[in-house]
Each structure stands twice: as structure tokens, then as C-alpha cells.
N, C-alpha and C positions, 0 to 999 in steps of 0.2 A: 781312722783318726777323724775327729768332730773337730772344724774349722769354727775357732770363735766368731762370734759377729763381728764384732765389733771390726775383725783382720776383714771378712768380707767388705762390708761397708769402706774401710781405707780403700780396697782396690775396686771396687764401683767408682769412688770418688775420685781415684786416680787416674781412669781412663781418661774419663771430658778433661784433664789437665794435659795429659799427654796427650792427646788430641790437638786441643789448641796450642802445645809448644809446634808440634809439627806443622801445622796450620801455617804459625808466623813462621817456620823455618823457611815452607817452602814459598810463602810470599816475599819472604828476604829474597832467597834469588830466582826467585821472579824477576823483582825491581832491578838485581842486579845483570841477570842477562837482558833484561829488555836497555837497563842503561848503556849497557857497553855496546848492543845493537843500534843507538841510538848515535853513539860519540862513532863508529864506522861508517854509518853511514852518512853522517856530517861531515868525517872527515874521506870519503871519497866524493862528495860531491863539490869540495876544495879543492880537491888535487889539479883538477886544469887552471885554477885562477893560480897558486900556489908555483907548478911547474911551468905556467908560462913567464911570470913574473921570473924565475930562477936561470931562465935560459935564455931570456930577451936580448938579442945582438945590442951593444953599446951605440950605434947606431939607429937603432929604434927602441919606439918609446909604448909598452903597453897598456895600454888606455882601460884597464879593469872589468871592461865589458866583455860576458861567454857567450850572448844569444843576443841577437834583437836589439842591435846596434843605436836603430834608427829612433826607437820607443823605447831603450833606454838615455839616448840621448834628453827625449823631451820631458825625463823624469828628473835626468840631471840640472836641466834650464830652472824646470819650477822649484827645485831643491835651490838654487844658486841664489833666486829670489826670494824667498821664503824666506832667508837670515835676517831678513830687514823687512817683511811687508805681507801682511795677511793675505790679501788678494793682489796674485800676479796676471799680468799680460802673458800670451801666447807670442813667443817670440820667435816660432820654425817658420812667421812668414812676416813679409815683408812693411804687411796693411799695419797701420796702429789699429791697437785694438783697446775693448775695457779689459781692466785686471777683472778675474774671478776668482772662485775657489775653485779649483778641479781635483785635488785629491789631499786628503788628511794628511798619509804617510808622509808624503813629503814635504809638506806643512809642517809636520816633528820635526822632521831630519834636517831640515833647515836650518829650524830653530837652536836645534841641539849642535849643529856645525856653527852658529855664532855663539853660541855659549865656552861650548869647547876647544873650534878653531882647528879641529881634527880635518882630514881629507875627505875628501866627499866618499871617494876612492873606499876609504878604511869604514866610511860609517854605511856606505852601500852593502860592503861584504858584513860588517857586523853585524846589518838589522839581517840579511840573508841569512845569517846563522843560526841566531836568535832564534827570527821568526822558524826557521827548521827545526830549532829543538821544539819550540812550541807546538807544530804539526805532530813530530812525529810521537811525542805524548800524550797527545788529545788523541790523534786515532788509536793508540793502544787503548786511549780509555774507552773511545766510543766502541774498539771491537771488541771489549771485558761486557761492553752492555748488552752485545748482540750476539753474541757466543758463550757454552757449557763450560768448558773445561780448558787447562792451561793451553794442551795441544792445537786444538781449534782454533785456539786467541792467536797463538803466534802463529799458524800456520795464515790465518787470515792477515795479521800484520803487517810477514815478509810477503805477501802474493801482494798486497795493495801497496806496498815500498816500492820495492822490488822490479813488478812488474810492467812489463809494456810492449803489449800485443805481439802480433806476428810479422810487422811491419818489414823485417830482417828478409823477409823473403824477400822481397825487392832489391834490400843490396845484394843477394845473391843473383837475383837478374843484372842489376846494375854494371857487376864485372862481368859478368857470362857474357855481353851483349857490348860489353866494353861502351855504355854509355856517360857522358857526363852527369847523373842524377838518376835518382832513382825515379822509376814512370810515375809514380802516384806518389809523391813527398806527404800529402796530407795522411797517409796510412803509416804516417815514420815519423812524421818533425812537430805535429802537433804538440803542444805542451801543457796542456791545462791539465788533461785526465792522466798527466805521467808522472807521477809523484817525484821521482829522481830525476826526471829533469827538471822539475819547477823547483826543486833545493838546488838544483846546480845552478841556477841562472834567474830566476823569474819567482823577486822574493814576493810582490805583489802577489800571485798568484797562490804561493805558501801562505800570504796571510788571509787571503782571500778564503782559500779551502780551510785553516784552521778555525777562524769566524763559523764556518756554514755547518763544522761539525761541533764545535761550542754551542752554538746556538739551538745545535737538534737536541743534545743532550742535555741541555737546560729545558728546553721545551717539554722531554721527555719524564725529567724529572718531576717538571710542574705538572704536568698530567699526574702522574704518578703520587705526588701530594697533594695536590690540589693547595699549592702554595702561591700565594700572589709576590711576595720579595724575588720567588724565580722566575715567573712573567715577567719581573722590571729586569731583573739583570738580562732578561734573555731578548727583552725591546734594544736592552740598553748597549749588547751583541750587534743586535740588529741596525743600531743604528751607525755605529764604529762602521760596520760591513758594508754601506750604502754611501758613505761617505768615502768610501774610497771604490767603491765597485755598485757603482746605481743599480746596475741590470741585473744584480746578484739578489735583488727583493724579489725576483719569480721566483727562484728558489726556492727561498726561504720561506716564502706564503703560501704558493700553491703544492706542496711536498705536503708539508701536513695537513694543510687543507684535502689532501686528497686520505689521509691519511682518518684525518676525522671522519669522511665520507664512508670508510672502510668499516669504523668503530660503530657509526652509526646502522648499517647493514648487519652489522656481527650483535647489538646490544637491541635493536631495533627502538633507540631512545637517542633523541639527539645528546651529542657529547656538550653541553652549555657551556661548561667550563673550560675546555679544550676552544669552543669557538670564539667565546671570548677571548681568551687570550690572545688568542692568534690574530683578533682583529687590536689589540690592543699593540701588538707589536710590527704588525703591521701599521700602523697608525704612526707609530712612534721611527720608524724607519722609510716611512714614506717622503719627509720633505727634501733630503736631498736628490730623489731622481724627479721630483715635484722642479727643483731645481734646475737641473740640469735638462730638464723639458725646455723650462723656461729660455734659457741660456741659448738652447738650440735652435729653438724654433722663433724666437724673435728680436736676434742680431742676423743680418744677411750674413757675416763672414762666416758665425756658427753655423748657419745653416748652410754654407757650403764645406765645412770642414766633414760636417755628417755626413754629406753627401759624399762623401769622398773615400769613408771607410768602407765603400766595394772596391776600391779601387786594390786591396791588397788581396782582393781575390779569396779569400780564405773562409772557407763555408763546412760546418758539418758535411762528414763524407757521407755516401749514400749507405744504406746499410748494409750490403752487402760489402763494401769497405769499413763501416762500422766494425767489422766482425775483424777484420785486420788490424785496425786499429788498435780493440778492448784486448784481442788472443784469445787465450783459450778462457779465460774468465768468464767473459761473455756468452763465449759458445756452451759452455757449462748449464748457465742462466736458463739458455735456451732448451737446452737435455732437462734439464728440471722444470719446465713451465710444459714440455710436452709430455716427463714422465707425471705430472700428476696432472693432467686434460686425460690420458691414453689409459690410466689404470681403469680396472673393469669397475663400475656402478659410481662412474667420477662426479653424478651429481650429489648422492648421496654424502661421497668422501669430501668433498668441495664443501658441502654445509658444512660439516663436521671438520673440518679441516679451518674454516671460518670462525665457527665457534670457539675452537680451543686456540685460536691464535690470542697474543699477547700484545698490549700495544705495539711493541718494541716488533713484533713480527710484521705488524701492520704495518706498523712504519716504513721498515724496508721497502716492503711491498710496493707502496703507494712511491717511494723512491726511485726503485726502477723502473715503473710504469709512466709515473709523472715525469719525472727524470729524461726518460725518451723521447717524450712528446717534446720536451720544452726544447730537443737539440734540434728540434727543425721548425721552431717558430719563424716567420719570412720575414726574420730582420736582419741587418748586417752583421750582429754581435752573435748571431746565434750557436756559433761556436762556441762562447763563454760558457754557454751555458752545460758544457763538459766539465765544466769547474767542479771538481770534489766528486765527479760522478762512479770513478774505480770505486767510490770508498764499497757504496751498494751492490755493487756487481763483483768485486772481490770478496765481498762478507758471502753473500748471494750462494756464489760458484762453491765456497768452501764452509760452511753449513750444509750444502746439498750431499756433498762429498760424505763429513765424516756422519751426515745422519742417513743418507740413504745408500750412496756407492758403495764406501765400507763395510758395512752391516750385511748389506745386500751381498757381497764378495767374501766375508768374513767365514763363513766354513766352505767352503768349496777352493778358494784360494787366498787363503792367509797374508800371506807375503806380498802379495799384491796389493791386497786391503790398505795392510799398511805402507805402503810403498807410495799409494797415490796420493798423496800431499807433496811428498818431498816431487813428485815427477809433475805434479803441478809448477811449483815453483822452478824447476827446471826448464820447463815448456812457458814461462813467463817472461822469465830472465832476461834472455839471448840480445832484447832491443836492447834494452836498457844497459847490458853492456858494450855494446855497438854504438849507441851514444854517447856515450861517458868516453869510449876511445874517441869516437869522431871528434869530438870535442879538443880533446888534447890534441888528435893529430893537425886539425884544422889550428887552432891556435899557434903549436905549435911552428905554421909557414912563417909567423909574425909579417902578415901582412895586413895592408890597409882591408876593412877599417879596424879591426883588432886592434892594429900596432902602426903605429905612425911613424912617420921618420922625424928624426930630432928638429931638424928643419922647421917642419911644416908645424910640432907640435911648437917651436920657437913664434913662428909668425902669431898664432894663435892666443898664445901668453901676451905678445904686443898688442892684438886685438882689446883683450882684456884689461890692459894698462889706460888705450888710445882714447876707446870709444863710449860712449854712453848710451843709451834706449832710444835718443833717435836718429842714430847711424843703423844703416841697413849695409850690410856685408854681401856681395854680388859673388856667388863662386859654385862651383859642381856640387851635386848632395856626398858627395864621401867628404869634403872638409866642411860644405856647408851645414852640415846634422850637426856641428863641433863647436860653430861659434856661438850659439846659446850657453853653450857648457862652461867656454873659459872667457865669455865677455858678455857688458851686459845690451851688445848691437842685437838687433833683430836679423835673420836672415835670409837671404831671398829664396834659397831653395834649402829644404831642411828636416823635410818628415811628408810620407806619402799620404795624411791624413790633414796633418797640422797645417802646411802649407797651402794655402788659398789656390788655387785654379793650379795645380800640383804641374800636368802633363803642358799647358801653357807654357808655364815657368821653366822649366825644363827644356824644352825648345825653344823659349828666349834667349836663357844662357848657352846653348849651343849656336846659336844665332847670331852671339855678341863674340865669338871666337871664329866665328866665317870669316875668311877674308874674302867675301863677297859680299858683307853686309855693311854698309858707309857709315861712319861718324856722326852722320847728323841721323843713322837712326839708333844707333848705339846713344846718341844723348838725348832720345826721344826715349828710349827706354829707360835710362838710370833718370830721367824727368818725372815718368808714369810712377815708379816705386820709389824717390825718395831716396835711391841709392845714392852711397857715400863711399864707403871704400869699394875696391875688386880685390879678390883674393887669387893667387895665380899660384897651381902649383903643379903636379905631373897630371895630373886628372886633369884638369883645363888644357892645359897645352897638347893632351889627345884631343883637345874636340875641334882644334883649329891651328893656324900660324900665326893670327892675331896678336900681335905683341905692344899691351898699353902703354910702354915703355918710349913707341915712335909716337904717341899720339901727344896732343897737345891738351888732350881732355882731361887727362891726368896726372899726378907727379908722386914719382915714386917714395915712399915713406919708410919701407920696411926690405931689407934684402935678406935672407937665409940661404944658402945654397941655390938649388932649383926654385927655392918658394919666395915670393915677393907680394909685396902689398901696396896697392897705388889707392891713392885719397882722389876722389872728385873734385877736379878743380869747379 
């Protein structure tokens, strides 16, 4: 039988049609499992704000906050004053100070709580949300840029979620050894490089990494066109990201910069257009830490508050805790940078392996090389500089995987081949569920500072009725971090950075509840800082038997239960 033409021709023409229906099909649910992977994991990083709020004794009061009590406090102060005033004072201590600008985010949310009149409480978790859906869309997009096939994207997806190192070993020392903490916390509690913990708690940080992976990807693209409209919007990234995180412009300039560097070895022709850019948007995001130079280095108070950020101790681990830290992601990294040093004629494969790389390959590259260097700069933020860093070393680890491990294991052991992603993910997991329980269990004790007792949250409310900006509030750092939040008094001891001469202040008010220390030096002290009220509440009354109640210095203004408020006569 002779098949007409014309029947051929329909089914040639009918293929590329039934092609691209499949195409869209299976891009349909794509979007649709990436979305429903998207609202689970938003909504388990809810669950401890969520169930603690539902279980809170009636007798205490839960103060909204999962992590970071102290720095969330002094986001809540600048949010309180932002309703009403572009440039706020620093109120964790007790010195008057100038109002500045120190962060955008709360600049909005400020603004948007006088507009709305919504709780700070409700707009803090909202933008947390938010800003989470926004994260974990961009990295889908950025791992669709840096990855083959559907498999890879999500396998890279859930490892960079998902993940968060080996840290787990130590709570399993922790009980074994029956300690109060685990021996190395910075291989467990850090939060920057932990995707699910920075959606649980530390929406900063979410917006922070969603910026840094916008901004490659915009960069990425303008390479790629050689577009100038995506240089502006990717300055214009840039500069949203530096007004809320200054020290996040290393990042962002020396990654591609290094990155160019790579392009230029591989083309042996400088990239013009690439360096342009880059100085163009570095340009355009440079004035705010131009700013905040200024700020720092030419008020004395700034420049002791700087100084003061050793005082939380908190440094990039060494790298041999690095590796505990990242998990097996990392250590992957590292199987991969020695499997292609170690294969035989590695100079030849190294040119050639250069050559055929892609920007987007380079990119990475220059990510996790530059990336490393930048976590042990010798400054005190150098930590930050973990910010967005899983994204490279989970792309990194799971690229290696399904293009060399698989392959390489693919007839000899099948099953295995394909087994190693899901056992990646497995072997990533375990912190990050460990933390997400810690979380809740720890919350759930509803104890200070999480959750207050009604009392003391009462005194605090009268704080906020009583006082105005220049009353200074005298009291311990567990209530004292609070009364920035719900009034607008400055306060004496209040954040281990914000507060001027911190470890002084601290042994002052312990000082002022001696019943060893006399009245007339108790009113030498409330003389030196401008103090106005004392705040008294179970935290004060451990640090002495002092009771301002006999003195003649003060007079009582506020009673709650255990908690009371005396004004400086």
C-alpha cells in the first residue's frame, strides 16, 4: 500500500505539535509540584510560631519572636519609629544619640503599620512569609539556570531547602555526655547558610539571599544579552540589597568579578561588557555602605557600638567545622574538585574542561572559590558572608552527582546510581529536622524571653503610655531588650551590640541591686545616664535584695504582680 503524501506530511507536522503539548504538560506540573513544595515548606516553617501561639498558658504572654531575641528586638524599636520618622535614634542604649537610616525593611514595615495599624507581631510574620515565597521561587529559578533536566533541578532544590550539614552529630554527643549544649553550637545554630532556618525565623536573611540570587541571575542574563535595561534593574537589586545588608556588596562584586576573571582566561579577551556592568552596579550600590562607613567611623557612640560586635563571639567556623557545618554538600564539592585535579592528563582535561565551560558554569565556580575566601575576611561580620552560600555548594554537590557519580555507577550498579540523590537528601535532612523540633520544643517551655508573664508584659504597655524619648528605662537585658519595642524610652541595657559600653552596663545594674552599694552611688549612676524610670521585675530581684520601694530616690508608679515601675524622683 502507497501512503499519500500529503497523510505523510500531516504526521511529520503532527509530531513538533504533540511535542510541545507534552512539553506544556509537563511544565504544568512542574509549576504545580514545585508550588505545592513551596506552600509545605512555608507552612512547616510556621508551625513553631503557629503552635506556640495555640498552647501559650493564659498566664503568659508570647512575644512572636523564634530566634534572636535580642536583634529581633532592635528591628522591632526601628520598626516602632519608622510610623512617624525617616531617620531613627538608636534606643538599646541609654546615650542620646542622631537619628539615622540603618535599614530599608523596616523603614516599609513601619510605614505600612501606620498606614494599616496592623500589629507589628502580624506584619513581622507576614513580610517572613512573603519574603519566603519569594526565596524559594528564585532559587527554583536560579537552579532551572544551573541545571539539565527536571530531576537535577529538584534534586538541587530540595538539597538547598532542605538541607543543613552534619551538625546533628553533636546533639547526639550532647545527650550521650548528658551536657547542657552542644560542644561546638557554631556547627548547629548558625543561620545564614540554612535555608529552613532563615524561613523560620530570620526574614532579613530570606530577603537578603533572595536579592543576592536575583541579582546573579539578572547579571547572568545581561551577560547573556548584552542588555543595558538588565544592568539597571540588576544595580537597581543591588542597591535595595545594601540598604538593608551593606556588607552583602562583597558578594555581590567580587563573585562575578571573579567570575569575569574566569571568562577572561577561558576567551583570552577581556569581557568589556561584563566589566562594565559590574562596575556600574557596583557604583550604583556602593553609597549606602559609603554610608554606614561614615556613620561608624565618625560618631564615638557608632564607633563603639562596632566595636562591640566581637562581643557575640560569632566567627566563621574553621574549615574543618566548615565541613560540619555545609554536610555532605560540601564534602561532595570537595570529591569533585579532587576528582577532576586526580584524573590522568588533568592539565590537558583542565584546558579543555575551561574551554567548554559556560558562563553560568564559570559562575558557579568563581562562587564557591570566591565565596570561601570572602567567609574568613578579618572582620566581625565575616560570618554574613555565608549568606546564600548552600545555594553554590548544593548546585555544586548535585551537578557532580547526576553528571559524574551516576553515570560513572550506571552499569555496574544501577540501583545505586539512581538511589544517590534521594540518599543525598536523606544525609542532608536530619539538622534541619532537629531544628525545626528544637524550635518548637524550646518554645514550647513558654519561658522568658519567648513568653512573658502577663505582668511584666502589663508594666511594659505602661512604659509605652508613661514615657517619651528622653526617659531612659534602668532594668536587666531580658526586659530591658522590650522596652524599645513597646515604648518610645531609650534603654539602659538592651542589645549586646546596640548598647554602648554593653559589659559596663551590665555590672552597673547588677551594682544597683547590691545591698552593698549606697544611695548616693545608685544616684551617681541614674545622674551619669539620664535615668528616669527602674523597671523591677523577677530578673532584677535575682541580682540583689535591693528594694526601691524603701528608698527615698524613688516613687512607685506602676505595680503588676511581682513586676513594678518606680519614676526617679
Amino acid at each position: 500500500m502507497i501512503r499519500h503524501p500529503s497523510h505523510a506530511v500531516q504526521v511529520q507536522a503532527g509530531a513538533p505539535e504533540r511535542d510541545d503539548k507534552a512539553r506544556r504538560w509537563r511544565t504544568f506540573g512542574e509549576l504545580w509540584i514545585v508550588g505545592g513544595l513551596i506552600a509545605a515548606v512555608l507552612l512547616a516553617t510556621t508551625l513553631p510560631t503557629v503552635i506556640t501561639y495555640l498552647t501559650t498558658p493564659r498566664e503568659r504572654s508570647f512575644q512572636g519572636f523564634v530566634y534572636g531575641v535580642s536583634d529581633t528586638a532592635q528591628y522591632f524599636s526601628w520598626l516602632r519609629d519608622h510610623r512617624t520618622d525617616w531617620l531613627v535614634p538608636n534606643r538599646m542604649t541609654s546615650e542620646p544619640n542622631n537619628p539615622a537610616l540603618f535599614n530599608l525593611l523596616w523603614l516599609v514595615v513601619g510605614r505600612v503599620q501606620a498606614a494599616t495599624g496592623w500589629s507589628a507581631i502580624a506584619l513581622f510574620h507576614g513580610v517572613r512569609v512573603l519574603a519566603g515565597a519569594a526565596l524559594l521561587l528564585v532559587l527554583y529559578l536560579f537552579c532551572a539556570r544551573f541545571t539539565r533536566e527536571w530531576a537535577e533541578r529538584l534534586s538541587a532544590f530540595l538539597v538547598i531547602v532542605l538541607g543543613a550539614g552534619l551538625g546533628w552529630v553533636w546533639v547526639i554527643v550532647k545527650y550521650a555526655q548528658g551536657l547542657a549544649d552542644v560542644p561546638f553550637p557554631f556547627d548547629l545554630y548558625v543561620a545564614e547558610p540554612n535555608t529552613l532556618f532563615i524561613l523560620t525565623a530570620f526574614p532579613h536573611f530570606t530577603i537578603a539571599t533572595t536579592l543576592i540570587l536575583a541579582i546573579f541571575l539578572c547579571y547572568l542574563a545581561a551577560l547573556r544579552r548584552r542588555s543595558v535595561p538588565l544592568v539597571v534593574a540588576t544595580a537597581a537589586l543591588g542597591l535595595l540589597l545594601t540598604l538593608q545588608h551593606a556588607y552583602d556588596l562583597l558578594i555581590i562584586t567580587l563573585v562575578p568579578a571573579g567570575a569575569l576573571a574566569l571568562m577572561l582566561l577561558r576567551d583570552r579577551r577581556i569581557p568589556w561588557f561584563g566589566a562594565l556592568a559590574l562596575l556600574a552596579i557596583g557604583l550604583v550600590a556602593l553609597p549606602p555602605p559609603l554610608y554606614f562607613t561614615w556613620l561608624t567611623s565618625g560618631d564615638p557612640l557608632w564607633r563603639e557600638v562596632l566595636d562591640q560586635f566581637s562581643n557575640a563571639g560569632v566567627f566563621t567556623p574553621l574549615p574543618d567545622h566548615l565541613l560540619i557545618l555545609m554536610g555532605v554538600p560540601l564534602i561532595l564539592v570537595l570529591v569533585a574538585l579532587l576528582d577532576a585535579v586526580l584524573r590522568p592528563r588533568r592539565r590537558g582535561r583542565l584546558r579543555r574542561a575551561l574551554a567548554g565551560a559556560s558562563d553560568a558554569d564559570l559562575f558557579l565556580l568563581s562562587w564557591l572559590g570566591v565565596g570561601f575566601l570572602l567567609l574568613y575576611i578579618p572582620t566581625d561580620f565575616q560570618i554574613h558572608m555565608l549568606t546564600a552560600w548552600q545555594v553554590p555548594v548544593g548546585l555544586a554537590a548535585v551537578r557532580w552527582l547526576y553528571r559524574r557519580a551516576m553515570p560513572a555507577l550506571a552499569g555496574a550498579r544501577p540501583r545505586l546510581a539512581r538511589a544517590l540523590p534521594a540518599l543525598l537528601l536523606v544525609a542532608a535532612i536530619p539538622a534541619s529536622i532537629y531544628l525545626l523540633s528544637w524550635r518548637m520544643l524550646d518554645l514550647g517551655r513558654h519561658k522568658a524571653p519567648y513568653s512573658l508573664g502577663r505582668d511584666e508584659e502589663a508594666a511594659l504597655h505602661w512604659l509605652g503610655q508613661a514615657t517619651t524619648r528622653d526617659d531612659v528605662v534602668l532594668s536587666d537585658l531580658m526586659l530591658g531588650q522590650f522596652v524599645p519595642v513597646y515604648a518610645d524610652a531609650r534603654t539602659f541595657l538592651g542589645h549586646w551590640a546596640q548598647t554602648a559600653h554593653f559589659y559596663d552596663k551590665q555590672q552597673a545594674v547588677a551594682a544597683f541591686y547590691s545591698t552593698r552599694t549606697t544611695d548616693a552611688e545608685r544616684k551617681a549612676l541614674l545622674g551619669r545616664y539620664g535615668v528616669t524610670y527602674i523597671l523591677q521585675g523577677a530578673e532584677e530581684r535575682a541580682l540583689g535584695q535591693y528594694d526601691p520601694a524603701a528608698s527615698p530616690l524613688f516613687e512607685l508608679t506602676f505595680r503588676a504582680g511581682t513586676t513594678a515601675i518606680y519614676k526617679v524622683r
